[in-house]
C-alpha positions in Angstrom: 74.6 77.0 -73.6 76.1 75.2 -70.6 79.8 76.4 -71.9 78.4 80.3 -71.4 76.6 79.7 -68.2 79.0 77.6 -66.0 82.1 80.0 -66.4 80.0 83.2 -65.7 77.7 81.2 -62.6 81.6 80.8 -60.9 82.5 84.1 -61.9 79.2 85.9 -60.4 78.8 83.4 -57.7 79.1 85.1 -53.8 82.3 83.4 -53.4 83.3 84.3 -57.4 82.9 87.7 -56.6 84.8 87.4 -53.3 87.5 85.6 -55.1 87.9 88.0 -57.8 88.0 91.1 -55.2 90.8 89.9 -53.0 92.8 88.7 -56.3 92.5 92.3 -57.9 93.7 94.0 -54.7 96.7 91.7 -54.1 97.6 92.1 -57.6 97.3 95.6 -57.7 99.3 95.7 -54.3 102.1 94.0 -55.8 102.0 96.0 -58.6 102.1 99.5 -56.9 99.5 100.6 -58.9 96.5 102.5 -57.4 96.8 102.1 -54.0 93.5 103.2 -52.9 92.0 101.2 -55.4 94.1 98.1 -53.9 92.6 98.7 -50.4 89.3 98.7 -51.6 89.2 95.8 -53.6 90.9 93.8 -50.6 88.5 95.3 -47.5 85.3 95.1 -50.0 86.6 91.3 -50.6 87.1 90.8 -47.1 83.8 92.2 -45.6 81.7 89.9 -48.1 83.6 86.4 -47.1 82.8 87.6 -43.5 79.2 88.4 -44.3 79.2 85.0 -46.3 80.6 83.1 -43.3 79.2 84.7 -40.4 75.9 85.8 -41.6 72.5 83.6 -41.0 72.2 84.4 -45.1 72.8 80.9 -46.4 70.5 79.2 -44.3 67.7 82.0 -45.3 68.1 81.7 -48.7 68.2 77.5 -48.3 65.3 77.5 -46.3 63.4 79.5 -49.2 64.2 76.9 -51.7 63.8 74.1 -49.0 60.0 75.1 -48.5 58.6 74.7 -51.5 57.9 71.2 -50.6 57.4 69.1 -47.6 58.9 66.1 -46.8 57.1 62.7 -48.0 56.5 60.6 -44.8 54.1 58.2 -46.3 53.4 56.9 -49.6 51.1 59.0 -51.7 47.1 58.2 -51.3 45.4 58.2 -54.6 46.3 57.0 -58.5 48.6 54.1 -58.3 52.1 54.9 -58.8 54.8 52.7 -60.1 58.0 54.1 -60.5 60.3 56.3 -58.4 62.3 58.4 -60.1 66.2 59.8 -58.3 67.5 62.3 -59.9 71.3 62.4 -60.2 74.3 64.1 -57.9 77.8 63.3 -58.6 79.9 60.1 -58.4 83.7 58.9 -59.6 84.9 55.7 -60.5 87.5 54.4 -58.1 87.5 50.0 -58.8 89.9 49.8 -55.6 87.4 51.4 -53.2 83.4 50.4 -52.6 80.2 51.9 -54.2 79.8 53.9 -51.1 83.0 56.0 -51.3 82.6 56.7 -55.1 79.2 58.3 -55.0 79.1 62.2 -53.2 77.0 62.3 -50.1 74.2 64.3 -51.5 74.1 61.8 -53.8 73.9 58.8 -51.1 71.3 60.7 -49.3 68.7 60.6 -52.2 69.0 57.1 -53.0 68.3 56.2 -48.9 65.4 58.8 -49.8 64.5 56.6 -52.9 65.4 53.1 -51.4 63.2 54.0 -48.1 60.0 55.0 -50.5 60.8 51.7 -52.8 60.3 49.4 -49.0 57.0 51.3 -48.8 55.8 50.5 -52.0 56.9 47.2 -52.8 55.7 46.9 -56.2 57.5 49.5 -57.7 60.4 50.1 -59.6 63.3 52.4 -59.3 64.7 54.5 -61.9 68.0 56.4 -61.6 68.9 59.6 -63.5 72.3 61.0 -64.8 75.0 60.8 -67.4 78.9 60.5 -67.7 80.4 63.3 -64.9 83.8 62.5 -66.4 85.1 61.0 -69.7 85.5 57.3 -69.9 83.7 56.5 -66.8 80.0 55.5 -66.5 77.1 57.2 -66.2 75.9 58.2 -62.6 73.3 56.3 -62.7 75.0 53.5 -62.8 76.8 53.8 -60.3 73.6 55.0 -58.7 72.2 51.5 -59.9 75.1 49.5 -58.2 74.3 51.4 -54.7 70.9 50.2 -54.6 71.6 46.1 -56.0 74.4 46.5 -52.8 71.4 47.6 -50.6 69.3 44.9 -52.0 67.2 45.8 -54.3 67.1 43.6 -57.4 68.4 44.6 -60.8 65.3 44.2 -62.6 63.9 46.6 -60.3 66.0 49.2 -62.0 66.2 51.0 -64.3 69.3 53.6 -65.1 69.0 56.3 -67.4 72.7 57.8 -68.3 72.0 60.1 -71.3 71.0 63.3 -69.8 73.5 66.2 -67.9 71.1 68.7 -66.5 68.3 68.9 -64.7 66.3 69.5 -67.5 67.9 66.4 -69.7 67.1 64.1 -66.7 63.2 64.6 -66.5 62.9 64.8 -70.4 64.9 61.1 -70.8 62.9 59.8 -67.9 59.4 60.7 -69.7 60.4 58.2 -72.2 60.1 55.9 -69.4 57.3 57.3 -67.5 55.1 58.8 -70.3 52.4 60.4 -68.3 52.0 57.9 -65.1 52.4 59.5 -61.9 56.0 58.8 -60.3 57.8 59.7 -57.1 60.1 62.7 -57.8 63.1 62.3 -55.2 66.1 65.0 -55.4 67.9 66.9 -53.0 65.2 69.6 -51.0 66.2 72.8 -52.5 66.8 71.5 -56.1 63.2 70.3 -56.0 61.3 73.8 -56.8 63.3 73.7 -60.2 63.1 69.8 -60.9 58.9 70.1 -60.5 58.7 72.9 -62.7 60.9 71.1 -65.3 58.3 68.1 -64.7 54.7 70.2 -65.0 56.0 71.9 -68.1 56.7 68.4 -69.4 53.3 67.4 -68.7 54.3 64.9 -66.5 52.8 63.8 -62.8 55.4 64.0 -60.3 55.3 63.3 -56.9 57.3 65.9 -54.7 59.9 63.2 -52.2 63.0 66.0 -51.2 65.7 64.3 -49.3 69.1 66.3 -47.9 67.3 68.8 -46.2 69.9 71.2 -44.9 67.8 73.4 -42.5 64.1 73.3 -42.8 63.8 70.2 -39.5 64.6 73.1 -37.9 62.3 75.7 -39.0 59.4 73.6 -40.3 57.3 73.9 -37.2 59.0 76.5 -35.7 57.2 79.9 -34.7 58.6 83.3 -36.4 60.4 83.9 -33.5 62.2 80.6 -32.9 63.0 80.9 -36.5 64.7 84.3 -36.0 67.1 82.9 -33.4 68.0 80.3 -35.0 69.0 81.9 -37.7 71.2 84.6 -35.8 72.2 81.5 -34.0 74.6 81.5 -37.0 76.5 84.8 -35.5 77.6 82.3 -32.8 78.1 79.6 -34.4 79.7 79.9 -38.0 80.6 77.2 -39.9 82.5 76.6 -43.5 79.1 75.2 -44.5 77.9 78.6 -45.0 79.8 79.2 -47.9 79.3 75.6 -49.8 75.4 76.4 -48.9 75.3 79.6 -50.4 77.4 78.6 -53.5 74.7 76.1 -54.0 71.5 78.4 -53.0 73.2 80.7 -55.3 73.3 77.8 -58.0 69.9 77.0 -57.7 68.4 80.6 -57.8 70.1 81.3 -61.2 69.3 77.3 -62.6 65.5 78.7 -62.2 66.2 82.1 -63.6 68.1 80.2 -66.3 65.4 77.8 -67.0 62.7 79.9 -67.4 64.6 82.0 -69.8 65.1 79.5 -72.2 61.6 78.0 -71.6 62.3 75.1 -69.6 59.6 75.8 -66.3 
């Protein structure tokens, strides 16, 4: 399923789209063929990489997914809860270089997410999420593993699971571990609507914990108004963030769509 869905996510994505627009009109332009055709392909193109860069849509549609759960300030009150799970983002083997340069920055940020939960509840145990990225290397979560012995946390204090390549894979191999305890759920802020609906329709007790938050600090208390501005500010102040933000809002809005066609949430 993932060989049908990947190619035609890029291909449909805002900045597929773009792509494919301004590639038809140059070609077409070279070609000499259908003029008109050419310079609507190429100002079409255009218009939507300016709307994509300049417009305040990215952080809108971020801020949607980023809602859906609040931070977790504290540990939660209640049922005892023993394991903290963090799911996987993306990491590459380099031997020459240390644990911190091989794992991506999303990926850094939820395991500071996970390791500052795991101070606050000293008795539990870590478990990290996510398989082999790129042949012959490990899984991520080892390498996710090795970040947090380097931060000090013991190795018998986790566990890493390195079968699964979805978000979907990840929850189902970490109920083998987990059964139906409650667990702290930490991934990055707007992947979390779609990882606790994979997790309830498991039948499992997550804990929501989203880390990486790209713009709700700055909305979260903020009046309608404030919130408006800001995200005009984006007029002013534009930023090659938009597009990578909007790729991935883009990615998560069809993962859900995805998901629930196939039954996952």
């Amino acid at each position: 399923m993932d060989l049908i869905k990947r190619p035609l996510e890029i291909v449909f994505s805002p900045l597929g789209i773009t792509t494919v627009l301004i590639a038809a009109g140059i070609i077409l332009s070279l070609l000499k063929r259908h003029p008109k055709l050419s310079r609507r392909f190429l100002v079409s193109g255009g218009l939507l990489f300016l709307i994509l860069f300049f417009s305040p849509l990215s952080g809108y549609l971020v801020l949607r997914l980023e809602r859906a759960y609040p931070p977790l300030l504290e540990p939660p009150a209640g049922p005892k809860v023993d394991n903290i799970v963090i799911l996987a983002g993306y990491s590459e083997e380099h031997r020459s270089f240390p644990i911190t340069a091989n794992v991506s920055e999303r990926t850094i940020c939820s395991l500071s997410e996970g390791l500052r939960l795991y101070r606050l509840l000293p008795k539990a145990k870590l478990i990290t999420s996510g398989g082999v990225v790129r042949e012959g290397e490990r899984p991520v979560a080892a390498a996710m593993s090795d970040f947090l012995q380097q931060m000090g946390v013991p190795a018998g204090e986790i566990t890493a699971e390195g079968n699964s390549q979805n978000t979907y894979e990840n929850l189902f191999e970490v109920k083998k571990i987990v059964a139906s305890e409650p667990f702290i759920l930490v991934a990055q802020a707007c992947d979390m609507k779609r990882a606790m609906a994979v997790a309830r329709k498991l039948r499992m007790n997550p804990v929501a914990a989203p880390a990486c938050h790209w713009t709700l600090q700055y909305h979260m208390n903020a009046s309608a108004t404030e919130s408006i501005v800001r995200h005009l500010n984006a007029f002013v102040h534009p930023s090659s963030e938009n597009l990578s933000r909007i790729q991935w809002a883009f990615h998560e809005y069809v993962g859900y769509v995805w998901y629930r066609a196939l039954g996952y949430v």
